[in-house]
PDB file with SEQRES, HELIX, SHEET and CRYST1 records, atoms N, CA, C and O in Angstrom:
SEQRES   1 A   81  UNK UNK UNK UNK UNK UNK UNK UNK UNK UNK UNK UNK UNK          
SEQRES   2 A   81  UNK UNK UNK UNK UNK UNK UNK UNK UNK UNK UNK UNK UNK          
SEQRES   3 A   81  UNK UNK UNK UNK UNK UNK UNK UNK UNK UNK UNK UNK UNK          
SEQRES   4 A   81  UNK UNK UNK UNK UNK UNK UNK UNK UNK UNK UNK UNK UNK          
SEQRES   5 A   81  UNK UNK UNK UNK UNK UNK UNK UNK UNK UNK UNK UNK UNK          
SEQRES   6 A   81  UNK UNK UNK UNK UNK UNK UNK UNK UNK UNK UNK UNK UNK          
SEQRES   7 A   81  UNK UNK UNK                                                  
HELIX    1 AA1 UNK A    2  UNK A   14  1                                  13    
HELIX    2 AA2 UNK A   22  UNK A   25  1                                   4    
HELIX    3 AA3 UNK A   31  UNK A   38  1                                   8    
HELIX    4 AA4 UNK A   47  UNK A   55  1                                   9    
HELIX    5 AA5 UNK A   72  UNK A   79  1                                   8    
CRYST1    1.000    1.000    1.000  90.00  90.00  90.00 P 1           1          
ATOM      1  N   UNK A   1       0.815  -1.186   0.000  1.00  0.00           N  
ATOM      2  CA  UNK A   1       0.000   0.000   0.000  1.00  0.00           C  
ATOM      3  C   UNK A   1       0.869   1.266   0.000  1.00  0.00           C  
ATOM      4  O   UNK A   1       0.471   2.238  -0.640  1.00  0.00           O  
ATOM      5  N   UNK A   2       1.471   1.295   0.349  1.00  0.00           N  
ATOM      6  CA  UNK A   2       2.918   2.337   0.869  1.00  0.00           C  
ATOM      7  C   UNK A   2       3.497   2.559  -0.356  1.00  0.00           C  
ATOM      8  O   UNK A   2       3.788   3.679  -0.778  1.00  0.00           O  
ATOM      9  N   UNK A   3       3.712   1.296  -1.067  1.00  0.00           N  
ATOM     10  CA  UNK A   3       4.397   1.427  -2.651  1.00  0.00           C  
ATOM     11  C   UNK A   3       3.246   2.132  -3.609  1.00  0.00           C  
ATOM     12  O   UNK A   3       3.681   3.138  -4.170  1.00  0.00           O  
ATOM     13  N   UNK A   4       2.139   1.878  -3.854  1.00  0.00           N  
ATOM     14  CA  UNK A   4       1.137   2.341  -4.364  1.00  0.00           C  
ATOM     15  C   UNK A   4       1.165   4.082  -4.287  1.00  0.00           C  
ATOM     16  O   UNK A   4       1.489   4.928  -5.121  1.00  0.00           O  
ATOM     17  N   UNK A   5       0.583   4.192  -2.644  1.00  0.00           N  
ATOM     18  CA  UNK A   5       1.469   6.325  -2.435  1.00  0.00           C  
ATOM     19  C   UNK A   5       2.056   6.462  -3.300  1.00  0.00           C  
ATOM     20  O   UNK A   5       1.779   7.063  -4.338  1.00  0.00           O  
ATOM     21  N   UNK A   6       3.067   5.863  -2.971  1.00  0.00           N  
ATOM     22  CA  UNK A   6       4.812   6.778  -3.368  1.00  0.00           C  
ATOM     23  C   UNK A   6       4.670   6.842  -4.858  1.00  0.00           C  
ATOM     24  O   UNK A   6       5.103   7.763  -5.550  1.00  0.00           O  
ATOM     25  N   UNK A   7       3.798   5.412  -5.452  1.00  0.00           N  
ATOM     26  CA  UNK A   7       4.190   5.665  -7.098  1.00  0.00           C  
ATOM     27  C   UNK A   7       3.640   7.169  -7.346  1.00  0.00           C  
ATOM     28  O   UNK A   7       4.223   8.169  -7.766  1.00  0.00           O  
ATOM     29  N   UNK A   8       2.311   6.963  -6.934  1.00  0.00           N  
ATOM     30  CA  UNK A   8       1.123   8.626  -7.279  1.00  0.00           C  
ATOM     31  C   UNK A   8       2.124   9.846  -6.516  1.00  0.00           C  
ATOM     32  O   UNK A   8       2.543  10.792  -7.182  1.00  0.00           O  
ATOM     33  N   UNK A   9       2.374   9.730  -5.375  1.00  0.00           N  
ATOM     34  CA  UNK A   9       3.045  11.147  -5.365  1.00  0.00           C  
ATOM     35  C   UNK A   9       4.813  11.080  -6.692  1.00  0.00           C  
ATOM     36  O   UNK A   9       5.428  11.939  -7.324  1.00  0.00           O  
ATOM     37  N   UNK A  10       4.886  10.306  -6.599  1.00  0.00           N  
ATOM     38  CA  UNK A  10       5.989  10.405  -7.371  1.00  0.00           C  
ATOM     39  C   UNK A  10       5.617  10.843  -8.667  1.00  0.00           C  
ATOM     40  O   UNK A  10       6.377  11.672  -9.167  1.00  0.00           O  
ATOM     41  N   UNK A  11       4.690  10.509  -9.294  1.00  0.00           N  
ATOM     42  CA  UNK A  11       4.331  10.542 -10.459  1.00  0.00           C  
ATOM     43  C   UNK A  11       3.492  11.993 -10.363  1.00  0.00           C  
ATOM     44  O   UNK A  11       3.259  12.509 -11.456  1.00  0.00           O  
ATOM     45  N   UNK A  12       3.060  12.638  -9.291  1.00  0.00           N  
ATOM     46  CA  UNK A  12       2.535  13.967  -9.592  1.00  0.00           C  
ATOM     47  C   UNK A  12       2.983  14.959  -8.855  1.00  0.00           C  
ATOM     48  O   UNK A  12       2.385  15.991  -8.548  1.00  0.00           O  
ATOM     49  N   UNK A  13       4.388  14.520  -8.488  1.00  0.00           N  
ATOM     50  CA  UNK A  13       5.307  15.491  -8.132  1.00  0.00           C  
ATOM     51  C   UNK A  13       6.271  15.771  -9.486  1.00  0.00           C  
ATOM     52  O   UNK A  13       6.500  16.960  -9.705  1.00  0.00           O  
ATOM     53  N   UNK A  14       6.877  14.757 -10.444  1.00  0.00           N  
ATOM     54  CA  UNK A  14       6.995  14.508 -11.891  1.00  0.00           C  
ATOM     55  C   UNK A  14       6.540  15.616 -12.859  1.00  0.00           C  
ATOM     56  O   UNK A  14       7.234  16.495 -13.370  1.00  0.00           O  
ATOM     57  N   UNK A  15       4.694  15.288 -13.056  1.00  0.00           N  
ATOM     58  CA  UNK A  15       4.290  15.918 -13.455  1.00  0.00           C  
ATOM     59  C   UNK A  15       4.003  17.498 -13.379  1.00  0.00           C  
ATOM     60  O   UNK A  15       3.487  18.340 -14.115  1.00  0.00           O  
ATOM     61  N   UNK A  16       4.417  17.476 -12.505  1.00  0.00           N  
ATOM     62  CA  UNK A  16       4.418  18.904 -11.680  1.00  0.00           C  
ATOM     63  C   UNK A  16       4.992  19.878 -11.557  1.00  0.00           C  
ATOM     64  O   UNK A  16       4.773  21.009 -11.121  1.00  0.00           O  
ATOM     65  N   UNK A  17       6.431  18.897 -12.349  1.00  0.00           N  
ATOM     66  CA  UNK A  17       7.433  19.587 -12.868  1.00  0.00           C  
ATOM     67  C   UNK A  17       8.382  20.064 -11.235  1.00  0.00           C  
ATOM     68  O   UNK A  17       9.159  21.010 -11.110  1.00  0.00           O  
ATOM     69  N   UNK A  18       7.807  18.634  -9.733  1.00  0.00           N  
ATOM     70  CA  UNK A  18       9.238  19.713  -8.630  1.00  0.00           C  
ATOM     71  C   UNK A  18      10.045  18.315  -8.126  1.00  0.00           C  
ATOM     72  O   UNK A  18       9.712  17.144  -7.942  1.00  0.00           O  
ATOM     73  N   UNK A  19      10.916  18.861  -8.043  1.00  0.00           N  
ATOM     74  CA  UNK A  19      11.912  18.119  -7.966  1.00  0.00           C  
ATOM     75  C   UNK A  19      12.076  17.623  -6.009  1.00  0.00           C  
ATOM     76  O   UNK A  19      11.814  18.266  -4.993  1.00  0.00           O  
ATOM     77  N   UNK A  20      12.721  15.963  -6.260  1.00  0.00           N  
ATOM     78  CA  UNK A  20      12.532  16.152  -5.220  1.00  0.00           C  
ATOM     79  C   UNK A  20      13.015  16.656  -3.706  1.00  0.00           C  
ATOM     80  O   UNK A  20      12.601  16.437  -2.568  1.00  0.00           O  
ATOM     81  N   UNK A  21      14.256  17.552  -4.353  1.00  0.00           N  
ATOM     82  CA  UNK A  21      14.766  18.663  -3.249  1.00  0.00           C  
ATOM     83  C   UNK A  21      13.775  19.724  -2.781  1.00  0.00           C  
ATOM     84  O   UNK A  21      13.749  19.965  -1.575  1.00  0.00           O  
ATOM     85  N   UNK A  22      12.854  20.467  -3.705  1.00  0.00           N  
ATOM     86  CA  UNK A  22      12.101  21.758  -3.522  1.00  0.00           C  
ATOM     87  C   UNK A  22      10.982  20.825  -2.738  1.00  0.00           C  
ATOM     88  O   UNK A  22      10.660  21.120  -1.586  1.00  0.00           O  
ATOM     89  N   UNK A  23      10.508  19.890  -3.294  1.00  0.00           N  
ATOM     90  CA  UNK A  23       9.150  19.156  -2.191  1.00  0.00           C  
ATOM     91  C   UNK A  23       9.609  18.891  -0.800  1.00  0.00           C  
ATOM     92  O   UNK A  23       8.757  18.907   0.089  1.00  0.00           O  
ATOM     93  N   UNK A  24      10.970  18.626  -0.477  1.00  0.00           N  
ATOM     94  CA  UNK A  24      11.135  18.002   0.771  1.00  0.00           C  
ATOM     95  C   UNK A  24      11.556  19.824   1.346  1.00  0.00           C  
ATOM     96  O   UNK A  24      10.930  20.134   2.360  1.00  0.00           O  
ATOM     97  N   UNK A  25      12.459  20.883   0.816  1.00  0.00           N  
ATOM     98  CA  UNK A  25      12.486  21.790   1.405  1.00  0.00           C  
ATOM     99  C   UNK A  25      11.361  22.499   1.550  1.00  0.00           C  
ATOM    100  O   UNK A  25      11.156  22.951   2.676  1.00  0.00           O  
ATOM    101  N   UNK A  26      10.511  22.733   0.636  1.00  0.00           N  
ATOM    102  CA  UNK A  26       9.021  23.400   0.767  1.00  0.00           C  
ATOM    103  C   UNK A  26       7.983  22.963   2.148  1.00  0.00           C  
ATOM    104  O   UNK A  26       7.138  23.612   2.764  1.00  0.00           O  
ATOM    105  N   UNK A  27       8.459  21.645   2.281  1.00  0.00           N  
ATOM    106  CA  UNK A  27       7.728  21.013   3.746  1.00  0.00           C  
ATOM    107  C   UNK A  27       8.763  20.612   4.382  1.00  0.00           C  
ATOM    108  O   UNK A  27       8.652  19.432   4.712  1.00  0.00           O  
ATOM    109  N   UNK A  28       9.345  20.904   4.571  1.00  0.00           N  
ATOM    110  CA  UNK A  28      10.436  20.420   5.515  1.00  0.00           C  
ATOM    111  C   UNK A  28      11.242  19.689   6.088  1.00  0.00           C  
ATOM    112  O   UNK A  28      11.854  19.895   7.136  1.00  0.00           O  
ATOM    113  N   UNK A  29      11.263  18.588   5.234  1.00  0.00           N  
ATOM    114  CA  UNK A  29      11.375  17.478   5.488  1.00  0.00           C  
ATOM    115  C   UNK A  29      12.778  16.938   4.594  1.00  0.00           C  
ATOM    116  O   UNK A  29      13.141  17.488   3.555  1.00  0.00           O  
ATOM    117  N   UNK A  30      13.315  16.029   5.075  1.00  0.00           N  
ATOM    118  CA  UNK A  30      14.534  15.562   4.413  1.00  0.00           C  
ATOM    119  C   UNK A  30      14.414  15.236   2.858  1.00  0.00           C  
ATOM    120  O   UNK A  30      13.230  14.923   2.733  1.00  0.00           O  
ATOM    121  N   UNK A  31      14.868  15.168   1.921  1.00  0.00           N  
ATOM    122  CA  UNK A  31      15.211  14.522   0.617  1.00  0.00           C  
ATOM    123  C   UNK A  31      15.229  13.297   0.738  1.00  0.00           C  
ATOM    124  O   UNK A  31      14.421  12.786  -0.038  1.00  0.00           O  
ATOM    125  N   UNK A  32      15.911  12.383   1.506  1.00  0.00           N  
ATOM    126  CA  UNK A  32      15.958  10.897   1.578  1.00  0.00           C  
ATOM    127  C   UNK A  32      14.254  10.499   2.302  1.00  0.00           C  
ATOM    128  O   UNK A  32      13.633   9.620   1.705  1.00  0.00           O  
ATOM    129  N   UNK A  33      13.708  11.019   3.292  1.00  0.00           N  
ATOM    130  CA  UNK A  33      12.344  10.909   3.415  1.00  0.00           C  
ATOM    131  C   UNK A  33      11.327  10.725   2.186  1.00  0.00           C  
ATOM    132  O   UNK A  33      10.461   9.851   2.134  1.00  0.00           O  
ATOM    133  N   UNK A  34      11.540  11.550   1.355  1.00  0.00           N  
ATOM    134  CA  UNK A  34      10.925  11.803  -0.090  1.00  0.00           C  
ATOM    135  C   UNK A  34      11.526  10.705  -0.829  1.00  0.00           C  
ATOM    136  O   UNK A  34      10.690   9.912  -1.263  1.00  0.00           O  
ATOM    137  N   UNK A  35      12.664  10.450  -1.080  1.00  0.00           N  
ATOM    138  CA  UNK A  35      13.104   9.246  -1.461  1.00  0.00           C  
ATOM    139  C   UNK A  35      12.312   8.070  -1.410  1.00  0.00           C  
ATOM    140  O   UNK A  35      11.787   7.505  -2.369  1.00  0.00           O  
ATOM    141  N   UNK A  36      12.257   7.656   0.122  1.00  0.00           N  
ATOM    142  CA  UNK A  36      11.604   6.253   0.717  1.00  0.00           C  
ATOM    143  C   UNK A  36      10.447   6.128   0.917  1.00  0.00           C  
ATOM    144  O   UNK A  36       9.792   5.141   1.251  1.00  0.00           O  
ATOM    145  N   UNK A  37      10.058   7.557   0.630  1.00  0.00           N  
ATOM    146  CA  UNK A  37       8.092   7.794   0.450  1.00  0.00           C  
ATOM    147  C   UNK A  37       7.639   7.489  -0.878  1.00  0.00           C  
ATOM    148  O   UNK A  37       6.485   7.211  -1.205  1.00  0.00           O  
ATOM    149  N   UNK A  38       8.671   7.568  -1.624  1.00  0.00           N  
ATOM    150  CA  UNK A  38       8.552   7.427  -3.041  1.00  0.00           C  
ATOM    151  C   UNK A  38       8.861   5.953  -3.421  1.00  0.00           C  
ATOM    152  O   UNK A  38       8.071   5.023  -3.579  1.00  0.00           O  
ATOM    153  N   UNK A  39       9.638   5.969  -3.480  1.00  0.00           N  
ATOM    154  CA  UNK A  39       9.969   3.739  -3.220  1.00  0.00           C  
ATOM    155  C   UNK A  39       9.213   2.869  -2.322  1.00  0.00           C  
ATOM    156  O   UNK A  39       9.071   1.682  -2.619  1.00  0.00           O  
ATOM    157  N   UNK A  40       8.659   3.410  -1.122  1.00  0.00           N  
ATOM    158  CA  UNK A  40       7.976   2.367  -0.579  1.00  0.00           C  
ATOM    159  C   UNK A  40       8.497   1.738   0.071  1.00  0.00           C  
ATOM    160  O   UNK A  40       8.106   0.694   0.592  1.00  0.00           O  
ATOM    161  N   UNK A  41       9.931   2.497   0.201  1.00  0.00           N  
ATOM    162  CA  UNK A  41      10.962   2.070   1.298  1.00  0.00           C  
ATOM    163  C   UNK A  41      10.816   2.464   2.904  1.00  0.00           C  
ATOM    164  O   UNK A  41      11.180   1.686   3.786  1.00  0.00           O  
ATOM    165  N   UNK A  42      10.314   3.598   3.140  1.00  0.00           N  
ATOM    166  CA  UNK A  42      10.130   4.373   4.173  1.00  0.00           C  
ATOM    167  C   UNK A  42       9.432   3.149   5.607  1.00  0.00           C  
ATOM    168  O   UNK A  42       8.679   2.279   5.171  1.00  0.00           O  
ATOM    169  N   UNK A  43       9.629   3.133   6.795  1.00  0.00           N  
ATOM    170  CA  UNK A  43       9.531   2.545   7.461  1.00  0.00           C  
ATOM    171  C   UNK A  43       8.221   2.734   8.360  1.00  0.00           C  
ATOM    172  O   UNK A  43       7.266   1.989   8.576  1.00  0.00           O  
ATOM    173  N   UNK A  44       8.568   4.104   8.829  1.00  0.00           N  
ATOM    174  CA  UNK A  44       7.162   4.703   9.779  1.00  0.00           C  
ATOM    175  C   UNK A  44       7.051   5.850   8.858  1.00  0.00           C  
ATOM    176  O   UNK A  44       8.080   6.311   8.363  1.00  0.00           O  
ATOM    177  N   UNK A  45       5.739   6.420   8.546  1.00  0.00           N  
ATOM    178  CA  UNK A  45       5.235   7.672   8.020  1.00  0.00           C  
ATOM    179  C   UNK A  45       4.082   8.159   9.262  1.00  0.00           C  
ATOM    180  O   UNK A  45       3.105   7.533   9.674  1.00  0.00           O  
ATOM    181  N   UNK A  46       4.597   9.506   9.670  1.00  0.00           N  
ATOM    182  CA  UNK A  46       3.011  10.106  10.264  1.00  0.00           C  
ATOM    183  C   UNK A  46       2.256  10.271   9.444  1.00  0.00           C  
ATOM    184  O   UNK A  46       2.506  10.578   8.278  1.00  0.00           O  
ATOM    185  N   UNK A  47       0.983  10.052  10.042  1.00  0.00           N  
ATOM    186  CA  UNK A  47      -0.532  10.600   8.908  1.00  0.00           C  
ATOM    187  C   UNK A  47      -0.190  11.768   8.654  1.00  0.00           C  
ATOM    188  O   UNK A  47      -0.114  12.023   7.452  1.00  0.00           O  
ATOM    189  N   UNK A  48       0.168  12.990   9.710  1.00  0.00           N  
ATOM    190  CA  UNK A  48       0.558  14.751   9.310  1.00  0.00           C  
ATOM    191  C   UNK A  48       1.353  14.841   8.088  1.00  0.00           C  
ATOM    192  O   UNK A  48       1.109  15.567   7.124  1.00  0.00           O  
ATOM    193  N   UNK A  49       2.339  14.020   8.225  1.00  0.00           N  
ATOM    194  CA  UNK A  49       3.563  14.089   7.585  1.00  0.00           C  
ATOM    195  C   UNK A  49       2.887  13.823   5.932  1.00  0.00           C  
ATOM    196  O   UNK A  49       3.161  14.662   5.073  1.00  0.00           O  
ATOM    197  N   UNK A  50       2.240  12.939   5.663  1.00  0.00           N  
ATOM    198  CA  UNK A  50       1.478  12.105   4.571  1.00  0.00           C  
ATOM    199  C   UNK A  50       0.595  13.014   4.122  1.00  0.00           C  
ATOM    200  O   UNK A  50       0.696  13.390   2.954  1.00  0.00           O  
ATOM    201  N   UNK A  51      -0.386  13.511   4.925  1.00  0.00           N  
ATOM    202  CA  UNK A  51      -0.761  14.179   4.653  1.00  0.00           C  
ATOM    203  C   UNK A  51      -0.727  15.710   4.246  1.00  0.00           C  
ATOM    204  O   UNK A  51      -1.632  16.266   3.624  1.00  0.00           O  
ATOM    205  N   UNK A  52       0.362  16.274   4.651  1.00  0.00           N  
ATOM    206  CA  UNK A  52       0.942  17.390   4.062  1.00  0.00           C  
ATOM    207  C   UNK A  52       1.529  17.453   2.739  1.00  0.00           C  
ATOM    208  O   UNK A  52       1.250  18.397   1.999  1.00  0.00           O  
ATOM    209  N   UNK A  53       2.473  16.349   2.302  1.00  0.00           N  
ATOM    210  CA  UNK A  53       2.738  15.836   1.557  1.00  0.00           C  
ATOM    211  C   UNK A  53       1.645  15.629  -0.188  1.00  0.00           C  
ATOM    212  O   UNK A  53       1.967  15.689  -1.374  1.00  0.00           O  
ATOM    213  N   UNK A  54       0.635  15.439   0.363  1.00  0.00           N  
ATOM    214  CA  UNK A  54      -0.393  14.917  -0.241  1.00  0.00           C  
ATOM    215  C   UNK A  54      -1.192  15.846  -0.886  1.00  0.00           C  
ATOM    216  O   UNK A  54      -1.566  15.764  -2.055  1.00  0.00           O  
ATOM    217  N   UNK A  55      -1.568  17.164   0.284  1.00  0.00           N  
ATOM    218  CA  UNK A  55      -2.312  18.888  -0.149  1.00  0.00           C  
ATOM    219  C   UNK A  55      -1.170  19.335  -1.079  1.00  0.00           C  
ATOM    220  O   UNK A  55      -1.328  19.826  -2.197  1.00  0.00           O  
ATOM    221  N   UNK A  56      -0.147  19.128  -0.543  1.00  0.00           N  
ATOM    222  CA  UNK A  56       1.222  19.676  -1.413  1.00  0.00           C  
ATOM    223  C   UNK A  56       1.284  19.979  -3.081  1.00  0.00           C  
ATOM    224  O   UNK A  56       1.602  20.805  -3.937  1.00  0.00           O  
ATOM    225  N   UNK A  57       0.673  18.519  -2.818  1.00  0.00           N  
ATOM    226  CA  UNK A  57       0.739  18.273  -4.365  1.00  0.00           C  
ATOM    227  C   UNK A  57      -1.004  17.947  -4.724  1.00  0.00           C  
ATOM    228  O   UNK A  57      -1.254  17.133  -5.612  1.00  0.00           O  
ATOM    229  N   UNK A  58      -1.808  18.432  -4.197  1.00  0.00           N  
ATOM    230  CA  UNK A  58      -3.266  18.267  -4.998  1.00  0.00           C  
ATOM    231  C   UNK A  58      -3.770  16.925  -5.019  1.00  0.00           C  
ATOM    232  O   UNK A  58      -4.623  16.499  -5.798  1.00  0.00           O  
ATOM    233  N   UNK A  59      -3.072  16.164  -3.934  1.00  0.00           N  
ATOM    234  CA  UNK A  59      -3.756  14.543  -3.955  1.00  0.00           C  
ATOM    235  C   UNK A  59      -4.272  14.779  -2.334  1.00  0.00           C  
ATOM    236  O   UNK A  59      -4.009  15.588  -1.443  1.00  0.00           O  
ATOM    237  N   UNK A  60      -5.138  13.620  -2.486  1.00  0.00           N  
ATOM    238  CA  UNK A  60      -6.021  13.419  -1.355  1.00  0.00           C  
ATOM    239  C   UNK A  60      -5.735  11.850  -1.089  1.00  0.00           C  
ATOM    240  O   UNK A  60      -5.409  11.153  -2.050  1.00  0.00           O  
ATOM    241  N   UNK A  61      -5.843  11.324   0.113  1.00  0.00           N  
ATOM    242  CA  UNK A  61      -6.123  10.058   0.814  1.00  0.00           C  
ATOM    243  C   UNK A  61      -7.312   9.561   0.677  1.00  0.00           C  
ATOM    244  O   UNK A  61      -7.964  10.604   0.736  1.00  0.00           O  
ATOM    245  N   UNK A  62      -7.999   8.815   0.552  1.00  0.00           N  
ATOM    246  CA  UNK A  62      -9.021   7.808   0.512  1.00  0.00           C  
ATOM    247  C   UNK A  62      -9.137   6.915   1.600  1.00  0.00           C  
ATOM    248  O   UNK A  62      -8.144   6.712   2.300  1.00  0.00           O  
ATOM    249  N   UNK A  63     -10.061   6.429   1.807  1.00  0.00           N  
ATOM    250  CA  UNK A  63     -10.037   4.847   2.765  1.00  0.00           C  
ATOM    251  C   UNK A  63     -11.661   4.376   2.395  1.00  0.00           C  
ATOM    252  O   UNK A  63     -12.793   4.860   2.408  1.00  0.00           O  
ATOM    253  N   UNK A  64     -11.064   3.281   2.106  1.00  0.00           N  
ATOM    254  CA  UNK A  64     -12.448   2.340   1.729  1.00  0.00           C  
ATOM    255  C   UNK A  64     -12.138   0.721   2.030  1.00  0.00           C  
ATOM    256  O   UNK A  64     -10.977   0.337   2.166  1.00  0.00           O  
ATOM    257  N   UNK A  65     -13.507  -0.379   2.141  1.00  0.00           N  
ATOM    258  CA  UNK A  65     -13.210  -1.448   2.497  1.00  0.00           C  
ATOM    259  C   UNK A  65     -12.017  -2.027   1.726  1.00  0.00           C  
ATOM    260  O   UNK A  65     -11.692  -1.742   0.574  1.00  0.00           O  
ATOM    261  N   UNK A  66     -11.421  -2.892   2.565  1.00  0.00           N  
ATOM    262  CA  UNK A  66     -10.719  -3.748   1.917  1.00  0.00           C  
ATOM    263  C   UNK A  66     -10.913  -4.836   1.131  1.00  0.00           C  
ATOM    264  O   UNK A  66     -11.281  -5.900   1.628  1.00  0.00           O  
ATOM    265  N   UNK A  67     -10.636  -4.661  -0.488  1.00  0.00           N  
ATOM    266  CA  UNK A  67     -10.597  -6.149  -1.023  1.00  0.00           C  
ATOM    267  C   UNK A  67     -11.838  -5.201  -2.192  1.00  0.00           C  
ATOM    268  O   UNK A  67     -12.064  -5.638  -3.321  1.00  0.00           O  
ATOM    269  N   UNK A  68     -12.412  -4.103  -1.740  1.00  0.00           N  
ATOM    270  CA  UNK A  68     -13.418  -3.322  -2.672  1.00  0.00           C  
ATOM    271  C   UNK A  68     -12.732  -3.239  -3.784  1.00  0.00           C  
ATOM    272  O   UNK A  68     -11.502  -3.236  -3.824  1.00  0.00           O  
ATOM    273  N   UNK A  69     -13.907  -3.127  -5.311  1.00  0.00           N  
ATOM    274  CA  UNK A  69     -13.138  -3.292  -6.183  1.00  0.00           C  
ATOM    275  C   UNK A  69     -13.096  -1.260  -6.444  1.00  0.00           C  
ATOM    276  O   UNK A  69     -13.973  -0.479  -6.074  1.00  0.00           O  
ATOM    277  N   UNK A  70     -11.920  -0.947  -7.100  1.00  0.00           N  
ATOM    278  CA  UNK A  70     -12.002   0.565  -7.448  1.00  0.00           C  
ATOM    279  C   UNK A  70     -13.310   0.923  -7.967  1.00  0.00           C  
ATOM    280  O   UNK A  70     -13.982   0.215  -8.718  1.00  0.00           O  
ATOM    281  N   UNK A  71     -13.615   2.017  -7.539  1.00  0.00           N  
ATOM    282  CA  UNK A  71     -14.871   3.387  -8.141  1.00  0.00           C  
ATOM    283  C   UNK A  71     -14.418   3.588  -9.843  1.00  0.00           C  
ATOM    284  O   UNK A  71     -13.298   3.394 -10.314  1.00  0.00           O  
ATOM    285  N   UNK A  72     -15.272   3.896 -10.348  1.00  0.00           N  
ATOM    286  CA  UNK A  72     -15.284   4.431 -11.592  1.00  0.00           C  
ATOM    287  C   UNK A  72     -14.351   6.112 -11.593  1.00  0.00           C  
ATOM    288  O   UNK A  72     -13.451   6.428 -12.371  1.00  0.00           O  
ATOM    289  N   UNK A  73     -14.783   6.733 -10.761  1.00  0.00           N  
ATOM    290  CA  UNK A  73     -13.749   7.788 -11.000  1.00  0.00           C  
ATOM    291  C   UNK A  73     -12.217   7.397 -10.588  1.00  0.00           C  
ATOM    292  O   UNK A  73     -11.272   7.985 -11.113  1.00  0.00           O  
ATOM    293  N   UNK A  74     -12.034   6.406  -9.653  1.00  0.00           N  
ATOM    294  CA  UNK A  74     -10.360   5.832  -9.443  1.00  0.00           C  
ATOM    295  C   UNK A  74      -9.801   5.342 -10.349  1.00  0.00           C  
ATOM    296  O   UNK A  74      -8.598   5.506 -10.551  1.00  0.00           O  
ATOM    297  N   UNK A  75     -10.806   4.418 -11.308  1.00  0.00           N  
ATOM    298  CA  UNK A  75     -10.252   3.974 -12.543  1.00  0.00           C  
ATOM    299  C   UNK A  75     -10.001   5.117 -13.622  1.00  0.00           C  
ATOM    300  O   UNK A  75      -9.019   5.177 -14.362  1.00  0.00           O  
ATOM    301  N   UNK A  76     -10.991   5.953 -13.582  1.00  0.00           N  
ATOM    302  CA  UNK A  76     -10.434   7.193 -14.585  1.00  0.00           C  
ATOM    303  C   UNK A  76      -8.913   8.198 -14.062  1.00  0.00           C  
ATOM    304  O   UNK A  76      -8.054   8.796 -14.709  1.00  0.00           O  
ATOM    305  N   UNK A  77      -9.100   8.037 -12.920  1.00  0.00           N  
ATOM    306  CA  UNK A  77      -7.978   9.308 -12.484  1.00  0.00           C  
ATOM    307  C   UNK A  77      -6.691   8.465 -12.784  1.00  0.00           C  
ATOM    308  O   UNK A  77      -5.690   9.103 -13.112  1.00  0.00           O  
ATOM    309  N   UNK A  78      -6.576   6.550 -12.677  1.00  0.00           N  
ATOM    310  CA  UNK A  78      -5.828   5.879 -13.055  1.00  0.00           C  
ATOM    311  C   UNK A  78      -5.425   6.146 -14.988  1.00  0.00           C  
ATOM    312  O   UNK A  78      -4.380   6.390 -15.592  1.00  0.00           O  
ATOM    313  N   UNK A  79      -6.608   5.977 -15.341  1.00  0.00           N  
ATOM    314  CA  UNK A  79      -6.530   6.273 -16.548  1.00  0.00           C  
ATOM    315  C   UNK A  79      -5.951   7.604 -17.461  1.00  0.00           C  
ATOM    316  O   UNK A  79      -5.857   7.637 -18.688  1.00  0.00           O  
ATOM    317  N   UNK A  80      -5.596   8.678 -16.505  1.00  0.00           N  
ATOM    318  CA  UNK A  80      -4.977   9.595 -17.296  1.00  0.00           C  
ATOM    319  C   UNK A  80      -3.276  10.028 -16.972  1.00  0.00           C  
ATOM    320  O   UNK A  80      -2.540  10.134 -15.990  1.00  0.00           O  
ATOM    321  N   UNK A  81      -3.207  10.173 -18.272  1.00  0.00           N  
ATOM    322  CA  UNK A  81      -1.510  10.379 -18.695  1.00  0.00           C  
ATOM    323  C   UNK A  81      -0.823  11.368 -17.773  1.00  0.00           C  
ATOM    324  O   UNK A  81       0.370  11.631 -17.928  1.00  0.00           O  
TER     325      UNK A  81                                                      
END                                                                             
């Protein structure tokens, strides 16, 4: 699940055109943090931390049952380039 995050922020921090020095200095946070948030390497994440992270860049968190199959708009937001 952790790997899943990191791909989407990675991929719309990318798109976004910021690199990931200005995302981790803009919030404060280390470069190697951003790293392992991004790989799915990262060990403990705060929700704050995640979630700042997340407004940062125009994504939001979700929570829904487990094992549910995706919404029609998750499959579309999947669906674009």
């Amino acid at each position: 699940m952790l790997f899943d995050i990191g791909e989407k922020i990675k991929k719309e921090r990318k798109h976004r055109g910021i690199t990931q020095m200005k995302l981790a200095q803009d919030l404060g946070i280390s470069r190697t943090t951003v790293i392992q948030i991004e790989s799915g390497t990262i060990q403990e994440i705060g929700v704050r931390k995640l979630i700042r992270i997340l407004d940062y860049l125009g994504l939001e968190l979700r929570v829904r049952a487990a094992g549910s199959p995706p919404t029609l708009d998750e499959l579309m937001q999947e669906s674009k380039p």
